[in-house]
TORZAMI-510964 format. One line per 4 residues: their letters; for each residue x, y negated, z of N, C-alpha, C. Coordinates in nm, 3 decimals, decimal comma. Atoms other than C-alpha are relative to their C-alpha. Layout:
! residues N
A	X/Y/Z/X/Y/Z/X/Y/Z ~ ... $
This chain:
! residues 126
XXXX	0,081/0,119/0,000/0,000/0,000/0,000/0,085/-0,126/0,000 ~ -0,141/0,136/-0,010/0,358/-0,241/0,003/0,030/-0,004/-0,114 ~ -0,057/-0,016/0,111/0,448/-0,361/-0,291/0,158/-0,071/0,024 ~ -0,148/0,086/-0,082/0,838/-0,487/-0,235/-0,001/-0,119/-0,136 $
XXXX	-0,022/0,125/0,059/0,885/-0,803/-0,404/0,132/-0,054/0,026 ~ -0,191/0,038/-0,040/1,251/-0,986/-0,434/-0,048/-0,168/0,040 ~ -0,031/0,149/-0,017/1,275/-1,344/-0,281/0,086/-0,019/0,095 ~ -0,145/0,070/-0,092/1,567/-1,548/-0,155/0,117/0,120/-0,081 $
XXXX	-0,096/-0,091/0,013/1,771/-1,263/-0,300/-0,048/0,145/0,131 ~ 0,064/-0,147/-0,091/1,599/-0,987/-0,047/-0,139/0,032/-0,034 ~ 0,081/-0,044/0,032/1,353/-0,770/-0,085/-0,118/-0,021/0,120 ~ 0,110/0,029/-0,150/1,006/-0,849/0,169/-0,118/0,065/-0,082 $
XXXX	0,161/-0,050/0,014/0,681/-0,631/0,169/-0,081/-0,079/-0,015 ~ 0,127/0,062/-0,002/0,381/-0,754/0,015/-0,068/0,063/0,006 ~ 0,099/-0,134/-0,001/0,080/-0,617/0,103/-0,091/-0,063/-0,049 ~ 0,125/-0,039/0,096/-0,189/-0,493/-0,115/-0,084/-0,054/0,072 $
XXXX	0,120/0,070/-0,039/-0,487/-0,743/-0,053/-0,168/0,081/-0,020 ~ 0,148/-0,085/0,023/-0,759/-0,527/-0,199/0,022/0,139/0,093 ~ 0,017/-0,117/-0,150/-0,674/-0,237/0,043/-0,014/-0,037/0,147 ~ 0,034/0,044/-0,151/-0,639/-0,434/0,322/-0,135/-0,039/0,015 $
XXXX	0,185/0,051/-0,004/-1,011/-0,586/0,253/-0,087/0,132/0,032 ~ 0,102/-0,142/0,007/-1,111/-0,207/0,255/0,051/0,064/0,142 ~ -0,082/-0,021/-0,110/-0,900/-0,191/0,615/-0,120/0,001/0,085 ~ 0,043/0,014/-0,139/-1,069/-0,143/0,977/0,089/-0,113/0,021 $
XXXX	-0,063/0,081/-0,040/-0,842/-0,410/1,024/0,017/-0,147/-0,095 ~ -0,024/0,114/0,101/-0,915/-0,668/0,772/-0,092/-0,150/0,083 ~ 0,031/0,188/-0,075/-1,080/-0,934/1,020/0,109/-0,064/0,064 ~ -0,117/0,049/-0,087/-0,745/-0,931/1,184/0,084/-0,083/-0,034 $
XXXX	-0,121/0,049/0,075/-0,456/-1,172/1,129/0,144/0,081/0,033 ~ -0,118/-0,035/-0,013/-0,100/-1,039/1,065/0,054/0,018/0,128 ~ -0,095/0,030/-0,160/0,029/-1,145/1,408/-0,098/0,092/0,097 ~ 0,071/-0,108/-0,064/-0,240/-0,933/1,571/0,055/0,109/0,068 $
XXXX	-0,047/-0,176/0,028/-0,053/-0,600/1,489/0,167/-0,054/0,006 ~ -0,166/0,023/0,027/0,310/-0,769/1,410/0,015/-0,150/0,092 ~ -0,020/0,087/-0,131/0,325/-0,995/1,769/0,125/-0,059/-0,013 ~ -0,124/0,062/-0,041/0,692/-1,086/1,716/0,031/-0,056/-0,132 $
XXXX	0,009/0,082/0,154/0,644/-1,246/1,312/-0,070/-0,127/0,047 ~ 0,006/0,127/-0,061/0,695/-1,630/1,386/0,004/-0,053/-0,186 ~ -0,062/0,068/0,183/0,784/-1,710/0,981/-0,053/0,106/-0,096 ~ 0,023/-0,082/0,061/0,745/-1,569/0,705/0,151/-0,102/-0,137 $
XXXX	0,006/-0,181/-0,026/0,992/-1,417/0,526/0,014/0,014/0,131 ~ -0,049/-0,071/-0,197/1,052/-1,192/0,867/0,159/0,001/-0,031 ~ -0,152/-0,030/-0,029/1,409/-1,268/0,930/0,007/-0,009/0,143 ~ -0,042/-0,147/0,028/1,491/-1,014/1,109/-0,078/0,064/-0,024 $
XXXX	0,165/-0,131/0,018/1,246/-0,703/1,007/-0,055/-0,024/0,153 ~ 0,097/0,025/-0,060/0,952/-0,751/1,231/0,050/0,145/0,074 ~ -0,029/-0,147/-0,108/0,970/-0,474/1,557/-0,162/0,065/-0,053 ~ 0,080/-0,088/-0,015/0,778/-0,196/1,559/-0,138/-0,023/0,048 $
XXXX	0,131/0,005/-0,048/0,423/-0,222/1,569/-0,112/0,120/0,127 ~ -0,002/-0,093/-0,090/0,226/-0,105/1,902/-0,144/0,032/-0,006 ~ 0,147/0,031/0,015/-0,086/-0,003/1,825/-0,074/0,086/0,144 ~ 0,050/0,003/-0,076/-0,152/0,105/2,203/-0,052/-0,139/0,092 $
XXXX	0,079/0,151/-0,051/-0,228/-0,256/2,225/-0,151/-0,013/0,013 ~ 0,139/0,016/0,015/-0,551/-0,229/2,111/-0,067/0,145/0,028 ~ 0,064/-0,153/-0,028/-0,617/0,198/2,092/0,044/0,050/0,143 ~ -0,048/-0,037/-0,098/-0,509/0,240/2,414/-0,055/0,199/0,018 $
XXXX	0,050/-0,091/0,031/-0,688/0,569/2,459/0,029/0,129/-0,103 ~ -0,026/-0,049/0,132/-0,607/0,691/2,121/0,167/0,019/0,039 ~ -0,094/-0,040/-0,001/-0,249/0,635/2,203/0,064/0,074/0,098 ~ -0,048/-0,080/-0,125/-0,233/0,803/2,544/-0,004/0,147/-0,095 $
XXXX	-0,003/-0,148/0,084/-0,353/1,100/2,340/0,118/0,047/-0,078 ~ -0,101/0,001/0,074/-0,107/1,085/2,102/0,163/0,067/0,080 ~ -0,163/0,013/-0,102/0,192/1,016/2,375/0,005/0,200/0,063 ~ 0,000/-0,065/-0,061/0,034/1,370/2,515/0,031/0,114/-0,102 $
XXXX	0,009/-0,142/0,065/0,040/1,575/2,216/0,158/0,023/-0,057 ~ -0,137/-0,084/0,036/0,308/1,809/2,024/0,083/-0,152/-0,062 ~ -0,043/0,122/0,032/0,391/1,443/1,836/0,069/-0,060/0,079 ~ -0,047/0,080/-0,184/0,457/1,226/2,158/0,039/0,037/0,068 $
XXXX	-0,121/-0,075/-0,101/0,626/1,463/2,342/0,103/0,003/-0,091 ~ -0,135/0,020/0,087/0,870/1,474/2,045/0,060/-0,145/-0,064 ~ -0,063/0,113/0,022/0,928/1,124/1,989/0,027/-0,065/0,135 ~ -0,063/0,059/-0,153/0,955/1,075/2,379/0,137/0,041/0,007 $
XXXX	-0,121/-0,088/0,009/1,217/1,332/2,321/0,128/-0,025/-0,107 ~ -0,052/0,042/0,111/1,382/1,166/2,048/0,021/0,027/-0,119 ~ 0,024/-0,034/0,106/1,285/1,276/1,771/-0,047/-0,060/-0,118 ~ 0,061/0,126/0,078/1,253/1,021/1,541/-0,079/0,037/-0,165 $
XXXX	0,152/-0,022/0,123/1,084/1,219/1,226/-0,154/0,001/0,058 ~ 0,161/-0,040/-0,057/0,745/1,294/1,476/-0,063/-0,089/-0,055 ~ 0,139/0,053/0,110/0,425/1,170/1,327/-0,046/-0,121/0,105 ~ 0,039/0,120/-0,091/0,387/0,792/1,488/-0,169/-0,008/-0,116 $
XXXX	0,160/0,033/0,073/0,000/0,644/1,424/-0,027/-0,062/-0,158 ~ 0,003/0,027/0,171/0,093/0,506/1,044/0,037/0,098/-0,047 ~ 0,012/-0,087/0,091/0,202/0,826/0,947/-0,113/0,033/-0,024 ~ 0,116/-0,107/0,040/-0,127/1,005/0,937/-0,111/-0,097/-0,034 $
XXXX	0,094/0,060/0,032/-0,335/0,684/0,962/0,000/-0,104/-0,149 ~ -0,054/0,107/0,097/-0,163/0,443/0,697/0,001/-0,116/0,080 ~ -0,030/0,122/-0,047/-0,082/0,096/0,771/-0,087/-0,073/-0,041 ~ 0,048/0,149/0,027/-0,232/-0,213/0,640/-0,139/0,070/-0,117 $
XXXX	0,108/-0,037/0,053/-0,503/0,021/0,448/-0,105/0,142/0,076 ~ 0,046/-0,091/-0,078/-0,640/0,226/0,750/-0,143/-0,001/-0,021 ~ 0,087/-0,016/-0,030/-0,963/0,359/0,731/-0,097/0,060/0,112 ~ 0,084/-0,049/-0,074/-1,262/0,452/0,966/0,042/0,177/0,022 $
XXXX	-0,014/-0,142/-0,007/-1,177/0,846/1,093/-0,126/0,072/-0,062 ~ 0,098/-0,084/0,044/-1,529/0,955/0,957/-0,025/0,003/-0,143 ~ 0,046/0,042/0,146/-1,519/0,778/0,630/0,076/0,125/-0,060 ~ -0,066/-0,123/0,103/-1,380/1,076/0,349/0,117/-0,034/-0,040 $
XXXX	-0,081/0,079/0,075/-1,126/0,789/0,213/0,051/0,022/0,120 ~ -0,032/0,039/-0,137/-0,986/0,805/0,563/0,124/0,130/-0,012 ~ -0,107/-0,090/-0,006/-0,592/1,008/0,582/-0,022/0,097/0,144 ~ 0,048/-0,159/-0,112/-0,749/1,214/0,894/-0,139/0,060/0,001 $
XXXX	0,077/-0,091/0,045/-1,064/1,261/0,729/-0,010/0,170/0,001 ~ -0,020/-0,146/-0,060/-1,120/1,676/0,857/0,005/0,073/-0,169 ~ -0,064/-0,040/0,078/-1,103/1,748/0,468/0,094/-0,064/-0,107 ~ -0,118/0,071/-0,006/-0,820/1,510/0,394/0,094/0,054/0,056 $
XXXX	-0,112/-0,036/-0,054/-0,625/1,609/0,681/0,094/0,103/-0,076 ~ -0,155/-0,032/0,044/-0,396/1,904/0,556/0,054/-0,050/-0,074 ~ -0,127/0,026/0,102/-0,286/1,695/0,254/0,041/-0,101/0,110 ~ -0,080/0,074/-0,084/-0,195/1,444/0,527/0,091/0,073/0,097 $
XXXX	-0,100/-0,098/-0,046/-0,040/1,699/0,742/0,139/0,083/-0,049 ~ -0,064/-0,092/0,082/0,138/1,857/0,457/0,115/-0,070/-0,051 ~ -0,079/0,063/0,006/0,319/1,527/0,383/0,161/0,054/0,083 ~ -0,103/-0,069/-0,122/0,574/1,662/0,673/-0,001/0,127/0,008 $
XXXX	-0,030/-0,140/-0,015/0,507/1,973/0,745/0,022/0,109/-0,115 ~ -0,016/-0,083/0,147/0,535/2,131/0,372/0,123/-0,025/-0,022 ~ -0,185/0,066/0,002/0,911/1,916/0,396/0,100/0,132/0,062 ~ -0,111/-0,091/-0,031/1,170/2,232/0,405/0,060/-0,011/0,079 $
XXXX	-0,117/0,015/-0,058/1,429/2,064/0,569/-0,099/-0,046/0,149 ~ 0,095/0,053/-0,121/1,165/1,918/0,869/-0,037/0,158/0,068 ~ 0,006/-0,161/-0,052/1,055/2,306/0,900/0,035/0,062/0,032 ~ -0,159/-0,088/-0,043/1,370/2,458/0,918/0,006/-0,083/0,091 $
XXXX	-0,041/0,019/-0,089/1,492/2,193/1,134/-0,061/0,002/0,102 ~ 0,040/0,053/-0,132/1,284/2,163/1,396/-0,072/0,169/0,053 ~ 0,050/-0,131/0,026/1,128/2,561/1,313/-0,160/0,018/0,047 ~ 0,183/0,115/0,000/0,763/2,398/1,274/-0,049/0,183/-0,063 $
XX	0,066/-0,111/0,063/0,538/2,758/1,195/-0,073/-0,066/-0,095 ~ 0,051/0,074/0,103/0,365/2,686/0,899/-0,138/0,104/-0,011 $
């Protein structure tokens, strides 16, 4: 949903306006979700977005499952909330268009877990 664009001589994410309009998150402004973007471009890359700001709930879950125990653990491939949900074009969990949609999910699951080298390394059953 980023399209990279070059200015100043660097490359800065633009994001897709017609997906974001189709977002759970399209009443929001930027700074909402990206709290530490004072300018624009972001010099330096913007930190990590926390989205137990707002899902609180959602992200305790997360923190509890096979995911969140492996990125507590340092595991920095585990599935944070834009892998599975998308970013700046997230949809509703019930809608069909939605990346955890219940027949969506395995191709969203499969992103990672179908990855050889992620399988082997970590010895994910498939």
């Amino acid at each position: 949903s980023e399209v990279p664009r070059k200015r100043e001589g660097k490359k800065t994410p633009q994001i897709n306006a017609q997906a974001f309009q189709g977002s759970v998150h399209r009443e929001h402004l930027c700074t909402n979700c990206h709290r530490d973007v004072v300018k624009t471009p972001h010099t330096p890359k913007p930190k990590e977005v926390d989205c137990g700001v707002c899902h609180l709930p959602q992200f305790s879950e997360h923190r509890e499952s096979i995911h969140g125990q492996a990125l507590t653990g340092g595991i920095v491939e585990a599935a944070r909330c834009w892998d599975c949900h998308g970013s700046h074009d997230v949809a509703r969990t019930d809608e069909p268009r939605s990346r955890v949609y219940p027949l969506i999910l395995p191709d969203t699951c499969g992103k990672c877990h179908e990855r050889a080298t992620i399988v082997e390394k970590y010895r994910i059953p498939v």
